[in-house]
Structures are given as C-alpha cells and as structure tokens.
C-alpha positions as CSV (number, residue, x, y, z in Angstrom):
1,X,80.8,-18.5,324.3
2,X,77.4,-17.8,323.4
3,X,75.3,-20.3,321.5
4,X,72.4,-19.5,319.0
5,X,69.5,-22.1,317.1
6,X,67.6,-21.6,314.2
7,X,64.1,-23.5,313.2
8,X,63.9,-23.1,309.4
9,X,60.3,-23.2,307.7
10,X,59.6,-22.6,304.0
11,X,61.3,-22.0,300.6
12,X,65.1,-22.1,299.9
13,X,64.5,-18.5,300.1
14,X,63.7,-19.0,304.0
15,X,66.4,-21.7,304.3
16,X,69.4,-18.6,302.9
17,X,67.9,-16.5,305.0
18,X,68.9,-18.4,308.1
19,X,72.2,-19.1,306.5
20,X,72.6,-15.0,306.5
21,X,71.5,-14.6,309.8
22,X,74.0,-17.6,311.1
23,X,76.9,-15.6,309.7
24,X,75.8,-12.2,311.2
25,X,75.7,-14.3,314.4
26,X,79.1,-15.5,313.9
27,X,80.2,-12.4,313.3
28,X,79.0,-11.4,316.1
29,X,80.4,-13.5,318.6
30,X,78.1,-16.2,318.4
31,X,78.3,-19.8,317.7
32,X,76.0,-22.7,317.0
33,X,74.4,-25.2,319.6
34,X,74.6,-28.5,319.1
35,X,71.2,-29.1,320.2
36,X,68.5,-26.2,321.5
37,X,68.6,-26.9,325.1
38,X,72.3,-25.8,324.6
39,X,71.2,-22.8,323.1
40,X,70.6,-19.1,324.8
41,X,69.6,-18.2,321.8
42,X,66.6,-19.3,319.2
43,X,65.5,-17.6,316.1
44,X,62.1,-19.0,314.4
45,X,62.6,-18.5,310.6
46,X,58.7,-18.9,309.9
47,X,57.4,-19.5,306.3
48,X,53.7,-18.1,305.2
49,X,52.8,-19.3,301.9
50,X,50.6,-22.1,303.7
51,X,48.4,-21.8,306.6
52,X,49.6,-24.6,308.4
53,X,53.2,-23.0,308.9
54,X,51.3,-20.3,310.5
55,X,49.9,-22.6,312.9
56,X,53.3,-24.7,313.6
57,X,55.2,-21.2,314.4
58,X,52.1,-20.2,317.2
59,X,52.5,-23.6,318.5
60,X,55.9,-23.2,318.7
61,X,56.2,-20.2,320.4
62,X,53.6,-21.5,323.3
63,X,55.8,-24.1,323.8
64,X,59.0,-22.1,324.3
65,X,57.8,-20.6,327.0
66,X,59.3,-23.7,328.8
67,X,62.9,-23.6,326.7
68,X,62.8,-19.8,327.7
69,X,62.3,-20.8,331.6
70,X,64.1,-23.3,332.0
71,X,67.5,-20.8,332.2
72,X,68.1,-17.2,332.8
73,X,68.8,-14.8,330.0
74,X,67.4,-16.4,327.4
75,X,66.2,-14.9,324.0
76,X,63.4,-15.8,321.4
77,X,63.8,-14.1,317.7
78,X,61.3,-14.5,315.1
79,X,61.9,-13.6,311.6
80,X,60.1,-14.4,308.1
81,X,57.1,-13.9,306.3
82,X,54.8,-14.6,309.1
83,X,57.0,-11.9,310.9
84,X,56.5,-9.7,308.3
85,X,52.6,-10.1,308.0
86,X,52.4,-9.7,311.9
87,X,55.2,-7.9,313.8
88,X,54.5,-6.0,316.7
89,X,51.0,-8.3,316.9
90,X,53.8,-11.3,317.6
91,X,55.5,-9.4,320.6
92,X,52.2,-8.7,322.4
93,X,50.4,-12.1,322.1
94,X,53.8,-14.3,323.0
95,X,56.0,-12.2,325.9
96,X,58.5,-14.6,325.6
97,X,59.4,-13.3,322.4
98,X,62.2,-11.2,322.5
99,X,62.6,-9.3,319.3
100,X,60.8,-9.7,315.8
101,X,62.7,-9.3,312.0
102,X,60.9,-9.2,308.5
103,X,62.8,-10.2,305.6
104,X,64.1,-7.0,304.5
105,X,65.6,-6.7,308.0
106,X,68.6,-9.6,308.1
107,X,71.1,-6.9,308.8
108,X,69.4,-5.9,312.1
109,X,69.7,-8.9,313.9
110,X,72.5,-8.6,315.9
111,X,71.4,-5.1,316.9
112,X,67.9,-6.6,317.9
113,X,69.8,-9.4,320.0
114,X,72.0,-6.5,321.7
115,X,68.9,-4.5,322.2
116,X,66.8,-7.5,323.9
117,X,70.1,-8.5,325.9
118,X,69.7,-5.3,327.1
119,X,65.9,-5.8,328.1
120,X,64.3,-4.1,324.8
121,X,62.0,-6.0,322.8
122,X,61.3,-4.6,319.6
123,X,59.9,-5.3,315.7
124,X,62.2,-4.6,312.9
125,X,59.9,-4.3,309.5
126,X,60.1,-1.8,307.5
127,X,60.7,-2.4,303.7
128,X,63.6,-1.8,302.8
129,X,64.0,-0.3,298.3
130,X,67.6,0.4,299.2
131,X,70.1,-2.1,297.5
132,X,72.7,-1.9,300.3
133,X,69.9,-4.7,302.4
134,X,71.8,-6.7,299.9
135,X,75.3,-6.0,301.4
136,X,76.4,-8.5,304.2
137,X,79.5,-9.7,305.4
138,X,81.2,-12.7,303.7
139,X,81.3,-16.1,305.3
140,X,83.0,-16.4,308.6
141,X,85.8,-18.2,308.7
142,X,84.0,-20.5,311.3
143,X,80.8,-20.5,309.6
144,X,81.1,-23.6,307.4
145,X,77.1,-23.6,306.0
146,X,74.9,-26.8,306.2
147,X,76.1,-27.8,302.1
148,X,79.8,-27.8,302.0
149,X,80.8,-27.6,297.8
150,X,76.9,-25.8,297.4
151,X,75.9,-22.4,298.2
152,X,72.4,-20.0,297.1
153,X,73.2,-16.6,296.3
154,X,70.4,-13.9,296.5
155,X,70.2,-12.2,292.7
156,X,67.1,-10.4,293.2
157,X,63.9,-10.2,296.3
158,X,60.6,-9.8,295.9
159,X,57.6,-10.3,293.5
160,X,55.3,-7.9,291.3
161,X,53.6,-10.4,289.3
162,X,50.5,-10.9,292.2
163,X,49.3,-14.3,291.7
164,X,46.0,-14.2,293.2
165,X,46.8,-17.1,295.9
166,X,50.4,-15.8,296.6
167,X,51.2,-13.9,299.8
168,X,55.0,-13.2,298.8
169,X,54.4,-9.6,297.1
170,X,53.1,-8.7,301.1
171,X,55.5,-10.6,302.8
172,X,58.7,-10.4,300.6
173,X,57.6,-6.8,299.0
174,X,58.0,-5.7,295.5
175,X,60.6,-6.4,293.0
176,X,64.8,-5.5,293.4
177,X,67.9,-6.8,292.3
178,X,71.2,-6.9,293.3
179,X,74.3,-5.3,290.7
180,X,75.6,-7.9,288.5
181,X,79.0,-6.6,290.0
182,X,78.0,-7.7,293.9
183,X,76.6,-11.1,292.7
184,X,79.8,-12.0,290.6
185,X,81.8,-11.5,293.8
186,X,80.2,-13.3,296.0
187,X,80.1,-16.5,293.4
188,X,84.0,-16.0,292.4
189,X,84.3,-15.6,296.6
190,X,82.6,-19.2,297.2
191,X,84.3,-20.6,294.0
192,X,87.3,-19.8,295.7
193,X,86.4,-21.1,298.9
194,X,85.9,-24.6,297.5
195,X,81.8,-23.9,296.4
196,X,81.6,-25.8,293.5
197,X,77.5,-25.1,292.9
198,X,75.8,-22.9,293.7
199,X,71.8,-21.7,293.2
200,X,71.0,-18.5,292.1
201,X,67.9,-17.3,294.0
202,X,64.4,-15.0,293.8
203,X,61.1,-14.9,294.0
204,X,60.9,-14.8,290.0
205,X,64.4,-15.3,289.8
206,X,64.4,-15.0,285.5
207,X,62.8,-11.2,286.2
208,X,66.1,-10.3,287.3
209,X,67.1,-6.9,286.9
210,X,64.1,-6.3,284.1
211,X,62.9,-2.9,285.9
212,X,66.4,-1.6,285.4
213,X,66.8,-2.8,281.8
214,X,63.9,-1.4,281.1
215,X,65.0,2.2,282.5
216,X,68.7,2.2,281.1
217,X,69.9,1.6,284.6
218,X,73.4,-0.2,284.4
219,X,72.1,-3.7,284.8
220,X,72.2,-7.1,282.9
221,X,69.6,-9.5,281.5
222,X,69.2,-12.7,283.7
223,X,70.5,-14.8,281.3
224,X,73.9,-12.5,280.4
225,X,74.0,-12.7,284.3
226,X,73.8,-16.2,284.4
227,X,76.5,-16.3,281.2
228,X,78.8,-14.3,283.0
229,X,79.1,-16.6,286.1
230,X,79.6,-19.4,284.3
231,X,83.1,-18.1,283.4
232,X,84.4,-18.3,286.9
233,X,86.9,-20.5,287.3
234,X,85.8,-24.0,289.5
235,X,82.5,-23.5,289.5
236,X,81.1,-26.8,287.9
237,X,77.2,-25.5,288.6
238,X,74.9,-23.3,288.4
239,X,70.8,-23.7,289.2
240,X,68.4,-20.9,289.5
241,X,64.9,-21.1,291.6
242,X,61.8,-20.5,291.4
243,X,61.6,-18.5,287.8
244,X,58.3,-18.1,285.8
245,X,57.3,-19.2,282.3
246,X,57.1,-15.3,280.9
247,X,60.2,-14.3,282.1
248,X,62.0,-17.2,279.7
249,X,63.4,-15.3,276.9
250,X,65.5,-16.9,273.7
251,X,68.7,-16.1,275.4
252,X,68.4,-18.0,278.6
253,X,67.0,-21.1,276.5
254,X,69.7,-21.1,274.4
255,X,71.6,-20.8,277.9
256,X,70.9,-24.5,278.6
257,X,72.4,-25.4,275.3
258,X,75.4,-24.0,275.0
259,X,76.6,-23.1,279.0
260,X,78.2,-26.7,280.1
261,X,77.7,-25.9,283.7
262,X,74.2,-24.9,284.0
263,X,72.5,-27.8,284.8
264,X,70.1,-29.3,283.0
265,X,67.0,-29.2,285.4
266,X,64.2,-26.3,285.7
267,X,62.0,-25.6,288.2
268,X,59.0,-24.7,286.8
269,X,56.2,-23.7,288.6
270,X,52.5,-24.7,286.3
271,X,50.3,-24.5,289.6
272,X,47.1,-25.7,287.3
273,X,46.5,-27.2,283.7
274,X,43.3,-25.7,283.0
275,X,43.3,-22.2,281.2
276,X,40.4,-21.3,283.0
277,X,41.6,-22.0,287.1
278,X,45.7,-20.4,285.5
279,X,43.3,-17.0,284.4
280,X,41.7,-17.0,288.2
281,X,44.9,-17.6,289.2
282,X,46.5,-14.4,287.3
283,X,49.0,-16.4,286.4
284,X,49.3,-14.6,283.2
285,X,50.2,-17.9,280.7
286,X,48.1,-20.6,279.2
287,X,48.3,-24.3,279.0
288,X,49.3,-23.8,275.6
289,X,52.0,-21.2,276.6
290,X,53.2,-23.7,279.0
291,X,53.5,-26.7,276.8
292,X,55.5,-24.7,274.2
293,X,58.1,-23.6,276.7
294,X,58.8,-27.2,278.1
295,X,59.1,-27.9,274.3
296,X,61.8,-24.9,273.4
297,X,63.8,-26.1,276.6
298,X,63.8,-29.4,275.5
299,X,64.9,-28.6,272.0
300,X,67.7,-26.7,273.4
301,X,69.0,-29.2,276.3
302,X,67.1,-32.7,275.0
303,X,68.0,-34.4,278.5
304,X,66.4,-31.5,280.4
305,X,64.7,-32.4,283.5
306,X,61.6,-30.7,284.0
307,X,60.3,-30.2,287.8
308,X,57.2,-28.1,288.8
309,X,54.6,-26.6,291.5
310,X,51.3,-27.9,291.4
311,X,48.2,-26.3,293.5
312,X,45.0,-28.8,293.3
313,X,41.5,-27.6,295.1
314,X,42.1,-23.9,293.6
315,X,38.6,-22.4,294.6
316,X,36.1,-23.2,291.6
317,X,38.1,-25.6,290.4
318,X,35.9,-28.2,288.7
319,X,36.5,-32.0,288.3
320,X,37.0,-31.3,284.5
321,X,39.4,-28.4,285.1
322,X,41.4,-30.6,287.6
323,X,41.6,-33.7,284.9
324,X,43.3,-30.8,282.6
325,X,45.7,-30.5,285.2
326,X,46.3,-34.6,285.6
327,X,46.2,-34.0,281.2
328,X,49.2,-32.0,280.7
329,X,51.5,-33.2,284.0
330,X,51.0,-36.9,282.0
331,X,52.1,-35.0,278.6
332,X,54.9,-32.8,279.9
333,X,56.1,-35.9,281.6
334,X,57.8,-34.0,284.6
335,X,60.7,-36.0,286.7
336,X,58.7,-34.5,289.7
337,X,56.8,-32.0,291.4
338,X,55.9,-30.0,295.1
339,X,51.9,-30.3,294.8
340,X,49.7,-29.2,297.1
341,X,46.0,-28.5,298.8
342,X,44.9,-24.7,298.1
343,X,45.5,-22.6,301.3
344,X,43.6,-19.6,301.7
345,X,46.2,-16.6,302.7
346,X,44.8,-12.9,303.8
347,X,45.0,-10.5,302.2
348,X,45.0,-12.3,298.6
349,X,42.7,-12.3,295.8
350,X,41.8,-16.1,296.1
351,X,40.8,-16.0,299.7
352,X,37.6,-14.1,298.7
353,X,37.0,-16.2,295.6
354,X,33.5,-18.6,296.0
355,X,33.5,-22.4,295.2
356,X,35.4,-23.6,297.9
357,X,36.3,-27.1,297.1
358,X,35.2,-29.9,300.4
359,X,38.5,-30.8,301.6
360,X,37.3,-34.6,301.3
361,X,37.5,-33.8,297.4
362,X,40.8,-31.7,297.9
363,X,42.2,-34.7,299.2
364,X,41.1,-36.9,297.1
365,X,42.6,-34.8,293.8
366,X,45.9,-34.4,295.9
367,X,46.5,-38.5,296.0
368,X,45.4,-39.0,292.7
369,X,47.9,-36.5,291.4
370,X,50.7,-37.3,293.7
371,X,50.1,-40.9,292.5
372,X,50.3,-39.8,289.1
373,X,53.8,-37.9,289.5
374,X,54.9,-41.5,291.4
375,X,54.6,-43.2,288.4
376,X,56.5,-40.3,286.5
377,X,58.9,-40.0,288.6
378,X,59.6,-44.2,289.0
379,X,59.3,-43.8,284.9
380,X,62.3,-41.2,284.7
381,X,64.3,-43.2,286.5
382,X,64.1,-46.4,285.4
383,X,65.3,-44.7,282.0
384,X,68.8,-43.4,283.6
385,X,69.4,-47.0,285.0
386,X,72.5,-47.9,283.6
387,X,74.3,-44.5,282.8
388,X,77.0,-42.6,284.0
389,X,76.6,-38.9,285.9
390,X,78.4,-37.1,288.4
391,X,77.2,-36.5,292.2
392,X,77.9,-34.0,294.4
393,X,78.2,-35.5,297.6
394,X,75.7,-34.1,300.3
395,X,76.6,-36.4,303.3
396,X,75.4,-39.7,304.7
397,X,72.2,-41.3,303.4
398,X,68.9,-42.3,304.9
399,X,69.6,-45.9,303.6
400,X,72.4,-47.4,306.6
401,X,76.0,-47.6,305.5
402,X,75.6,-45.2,302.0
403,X,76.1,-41.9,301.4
404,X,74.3,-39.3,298.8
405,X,74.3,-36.5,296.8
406,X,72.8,-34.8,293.6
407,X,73.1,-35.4,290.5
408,X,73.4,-32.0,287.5
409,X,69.4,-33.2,287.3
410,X,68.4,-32.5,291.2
411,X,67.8,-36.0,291.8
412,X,69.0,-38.1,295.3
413,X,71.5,-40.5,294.1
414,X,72.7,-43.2,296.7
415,X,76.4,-44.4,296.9
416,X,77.7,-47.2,298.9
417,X,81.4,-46.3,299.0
418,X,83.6,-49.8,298.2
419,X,86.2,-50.0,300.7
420,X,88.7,-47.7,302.2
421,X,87.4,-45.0,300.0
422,X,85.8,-41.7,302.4
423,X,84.8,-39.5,300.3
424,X,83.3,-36.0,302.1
425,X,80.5,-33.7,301.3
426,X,81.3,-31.7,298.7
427,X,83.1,-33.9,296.3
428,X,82.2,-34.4,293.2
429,X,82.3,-38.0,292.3
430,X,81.5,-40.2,289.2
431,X,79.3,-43.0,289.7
432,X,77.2,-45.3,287.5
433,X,73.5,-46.0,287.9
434,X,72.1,-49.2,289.0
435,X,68.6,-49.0,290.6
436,X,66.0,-46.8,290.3
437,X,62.9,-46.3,293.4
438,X,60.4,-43.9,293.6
439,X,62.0,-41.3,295.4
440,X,66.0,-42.0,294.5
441,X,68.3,-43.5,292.1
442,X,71.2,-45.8,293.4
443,X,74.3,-45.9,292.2
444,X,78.4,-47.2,292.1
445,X,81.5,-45.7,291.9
446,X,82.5,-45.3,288.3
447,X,85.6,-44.2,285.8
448,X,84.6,-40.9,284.8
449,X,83.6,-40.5,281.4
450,X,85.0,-38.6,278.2
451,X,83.2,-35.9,276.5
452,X,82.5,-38.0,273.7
453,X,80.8,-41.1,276.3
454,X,79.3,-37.9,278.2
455,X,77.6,-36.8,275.1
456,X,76.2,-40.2,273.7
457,X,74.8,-40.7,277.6
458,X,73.4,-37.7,277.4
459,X,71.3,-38.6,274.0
460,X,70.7,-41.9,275.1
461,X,68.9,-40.6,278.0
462,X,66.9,-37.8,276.2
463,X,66.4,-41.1,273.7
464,X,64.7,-43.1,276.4
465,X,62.6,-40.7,277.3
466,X,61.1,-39.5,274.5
467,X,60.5,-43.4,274.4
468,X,58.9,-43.9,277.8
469,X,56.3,-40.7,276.8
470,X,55.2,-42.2,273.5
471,X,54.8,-45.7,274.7
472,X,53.1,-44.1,277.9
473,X,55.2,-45.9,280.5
474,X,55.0,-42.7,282.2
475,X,51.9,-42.8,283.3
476,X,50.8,-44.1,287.0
C-alpha cells in the first residue's frame, strides 16, 4: 500500500485544500502515513500571505532532499499559493521536487503523482474560470478527515476586492462560486454522514454568488444560501469564513437572529482602526462603517461573538493612526483576534508604499495590541463563567487527562470527563462553565438546558457584557 503526507501552512482555505487532495489520494489508492519517514509520498501545502511561510516552505524543501534519499522512489509535491506565485521556478531551483499544483489545480494531483511515478516532473497552474474545478469526488469511505462531526465546504474561490497588502487575487485568482445546488449536496451528504457543523468557506465568503445575481445568472444571495442549509436535517451548525464588512447585507444580519443554527460568532476582518491607513489599505470601509456593522450584528444576535484580523506596522502608519486602532478594538470589545506585523508581498500595492515602519516599533505595537486583546479576551470570559453551552468535542486537550471542543462561539472549552463516561470527537455534549484563562474556558458536564434556560443564558451573557464594556473591565 502506498502511503502519502501532507505539511499544511496557511488559512482554513489551505487546511481544505489538503483535505481535498487527501481524498483524491484515497481515491486513488493511497493511504495516509503515520509519520513522514513512512511516507513515499509528501505534498507541501504552502501558504503566501506572509513572507515568513515563503521562507519555511524553501527551508523545507532543502531539507527533504534527505527524506527523498533516504529511499528509492520517492516523490515531493508542492501545492498552494506560493506554488501558484512560482511554479516551474520551484521545479528548477529544488530537483527533488517532483511535481508542482496551484490552487485551481486540486483535481490534477493524482495525474501529476502518475506522471512523476513515471519520471515526469511537471507544474500544473493554469487558472482555472470553469465551475467543474469545483466538482470532486465525495469522501472516501476510508478517508475519515482530521474533525470528525465538522467539515468546511468551499462556496465560492477567489477575491476581486484587491486590498493593497493582499496577495490572494494573484494567488487564488478572481472571484467564482459554486451552484447553490452542488453546495447543498455536499452539506446534506456530510449531514448524513454524521457532520454535524460545518464552515462554509471563501475568500470573501458573504460575496458569494454576487457577479451572477447581478447578471440574472441562476444563483442565490449568500444569505438565502446560508437560509437554505440550515433546513437540512442534523446539521446543528453552520459558520462562514473570512467575509468582509460591505458584503453584510440586511438579510444575512437578520440571518443571525432568526436561523437557530448559525452560530453566533463572526469573523471579521478590521486590519486597521484608522480611516486614513483602511483608505491606503483599499479596504473600501471606514471606522465608522465598521463600528455600525458590529452594532447591527449585535442588535440582531445580542450574545454575538465578534473575532477579527488585525495588521499593525501598515507602511505610514503613524503612532496616532495605530492608537486609533488600539481605540476602536477597546470599543468594539472583540472576544479575540489573529493580529499581525505588516509583510511586504510582490506584486502588491503596499510593497511599493514609503514609510516603512522600524521593525523595533512594529514589534513594539504588536505586544501592546496583543496585550490589549489578552485582557479582552480574559474579560469575555470571565463573563460566561457560570453558564451553560454546548461543545463539540474535538479530541483530547493540551491540559493532561481532559478533553475539548468548541463551543457555538469558537471558543476552546476544556472537559474533564467524570468517570466511565468516553465521549468521542464529534459529540455534541452539554457542559457548564467553571473557569475562565486567557486562551480557554473550562468546563463540567451538565443537564442540558430548555429553550426557555437557553434563552435567559443567552441574555444574561449578552447582559454581562454590555456590562464589562461600560465599566471598562475589558480593557488590558
């Protein structure tokens, strides 16, 4: 039997990818290693929205020349953005690469592993407009995915909005969506398989089908999308990542009121609080813009947990414009956030932009707001201490002896299971809360709730922390 690896850098994008490209494997023939020096096969998934995953994937591949050596036959895959961006460049500076895939290019895999098998090395990377890149097999029946009970599905690819620091329009090409039709089926598939979440992905995930509305094409809205899986039957979630604050319209706000099962967390991205560093930015929204959306989702879904992207060191960014930032991430309050250094990516509008901020600054921005969200963060949970919600069981915790899962909020909640219960990844279980850290919430097993307890939890929670904001015990 032959035995494959994947390395997985980047987005949840990059992380469904190499779900796709396990299953083509298995279809294939293949199965998994247990460890890569069990492996004769190794695809590098390879990320590009940050320089430093450029630099881990060359490092990489100089040091699998050895894993490639050390037995005969052999192969090195690499797919991704940075696959994308360099192609046939990859093949001739690393011979120990085999083949090379861009992200429109999944479906080629296992003709690429026949083909260097064979003793062809080649680059697949053309972009793909045509829909059918979409159509892959369904799960194998031995492919049981890394998240029993949670699965992304793809609802649309690429970006047109060109953020001026964002490589994704090069790397992940323009904007298409699948049919409505195609992503109902595959959600009703994994609901029947036992799926009881799943993540609805894209670039801009809310622009969803929008080009094809536009033009009369038969398509839906992404919040009638999002309305018509939530009528399949065992599906208790539904999440959607990464969307963008224009693409919010009064339908999928009201979505988060009225749809039970979409959970009440949104990912969404702010990247800067100053109007004039969001303007270089082309981010197309204001501060003010911003503020009023996290307002309209909270009057909708009260309890809503709000997560973002945050980009500090933005070239020109002043110390004023970056204490605008700090300014409205203490006033939105957010449960949490992915913040980072700028990263200048070729090719990109912001890479030729002067005012390049000293890195010694850069970092010092990037602790002062990441000690900022701590306190946030420690704030938003503390407030939950003592109420009921429902996990979906991931697997066996960092902390010995407990296991975790998520919470309809996103957030890591710890379980020590009382005796002679073993409950598996992908159960949904009922717990109570009863500690709150930093980075997690810990709970115990509970009696699940009524509606009616449900309901008063849920306003005692959007209660405490409207609370905590007033009274400023969210910030650091």
């Amino acid at each position: 039997m032959r035995r494959f690896a994947v390395r997985t850098y980047g987005c949840q994008m990059n992380q469904h990818d190499t779900e796709k490209v396990s299953n083509l494997l298995h279809h294939g023939g293949w199965r998994p290693a247990a460890r890569e020096d069990e492996a004769d096969l190794l695809v590098v998934n390879t990320c590009s929205i940050r320089e430093k995953a450029e630099h881990r994937l060359y490092s990489d591949l100089g040091a699998l020349r050895a894993w490639k050596a050390a037995a005969p036959g052999r192969l090195v895959g690499v797919g991704g953005c940075v696959a994308q961006q360099e192609g046939d460049e990859i093949l001739r500076r690393f011979p120990q690469v085999d083949f090379v895939f861009g992200t429109h290019n999944l479906r080629r895999v296992p003709a690429l592993v026949a083909g260097a098998e064979a003793g062809r090395r080649r680059a697949a990377l053309a972009e793909v407009r045509d829909p059918a890149r979409f159509d892959l097999p369904e799960r194998h029946p031995a492919y049981a995915g890394a998240t029993p009970g949670r699965a992304w599905v793809t609802v649309m690819e690429g970006c047109d909005m060109f953020c001026s620091f964002c490589i994704v329009p090069t790397t992940r090409g323009r904007e298409i969506s699948r049919s409505a039709d195609a992503i109902e089926a595959e959600a009703r598939g994994l609901a029947a398989g036992g799926v009881r979440e799943i993540t609805l992905l894209g670039q801009t995930v809310n622009a969803y089908g929008r080009h094809d509305v536009r033009r009369g094409r038969s398509q839906v809205p992404f919040a009638a999308l999002v309305r018509r899986l939530a009528t399949i039957p065992g599906l208790a979630r539904i999440r959607y990542t990464s969307p963008h604050p224009i693409f919010f319209d009064a339908d999928l706000v009201r979505a988060h009121r009225e749809l039970e099962n979409l959970c009440p967390h949104v990912h969404l991205p702010l990247q800067s609080g100053s109007d004039r560093i969001l303007e270089q930015m082309r981010r197309r929204h204001t501060r003010d813009d911003f503020r009023r959306l996290a307002e309209r989702l909270r009057e909708a879904r009260p309890d809503v947990a709000l997560t973002t992207d945050l980009i500090v060191a933005f070239p020109g960014e002043s110390d004023a414009d970056f204490r605008d930032t700090l300014e409205l991430v203490r006033e939105i309050g957010f449960v949490d956030a992915y913040s980072f250094k700028y990263s200048p990516r070729p090719g990109t509008r912001a890479a030729e932009l002067p005012g390049c901020v000293p890195a010694e600054e850069a970092q010092a921005r990037l602790q002062e707001l990441q000690a900022l969200q701590r306190g946030l963060t420690l704030a938003a949970h503390r407030a939950r201490v003592g109420q009921a919600t429902e996990i979906l069981l991931e697997g066996a915790s960092r902390r010995p002896g407990q296991v975790m899962g998520r919470d309809p909020y996103h957030r890591v909640v710890n379980l020590s299971p009382p005796a002679g219960l073993d409950p598996r990844p992908g159960e949904l279980l009922p717990v109570r809360l009863v500690e709150a850290t930093p980075h997690s919430l810990i709970a115990e097993l509970a009696v699940k709730e009524t509606h009616g307890q449900a309901d008063e939890a849920k306003r005692r929670r959007a209660e405490s922390v409207k609370i905590a904001s007033r009274t400023g015990s969210f910030s650091a």
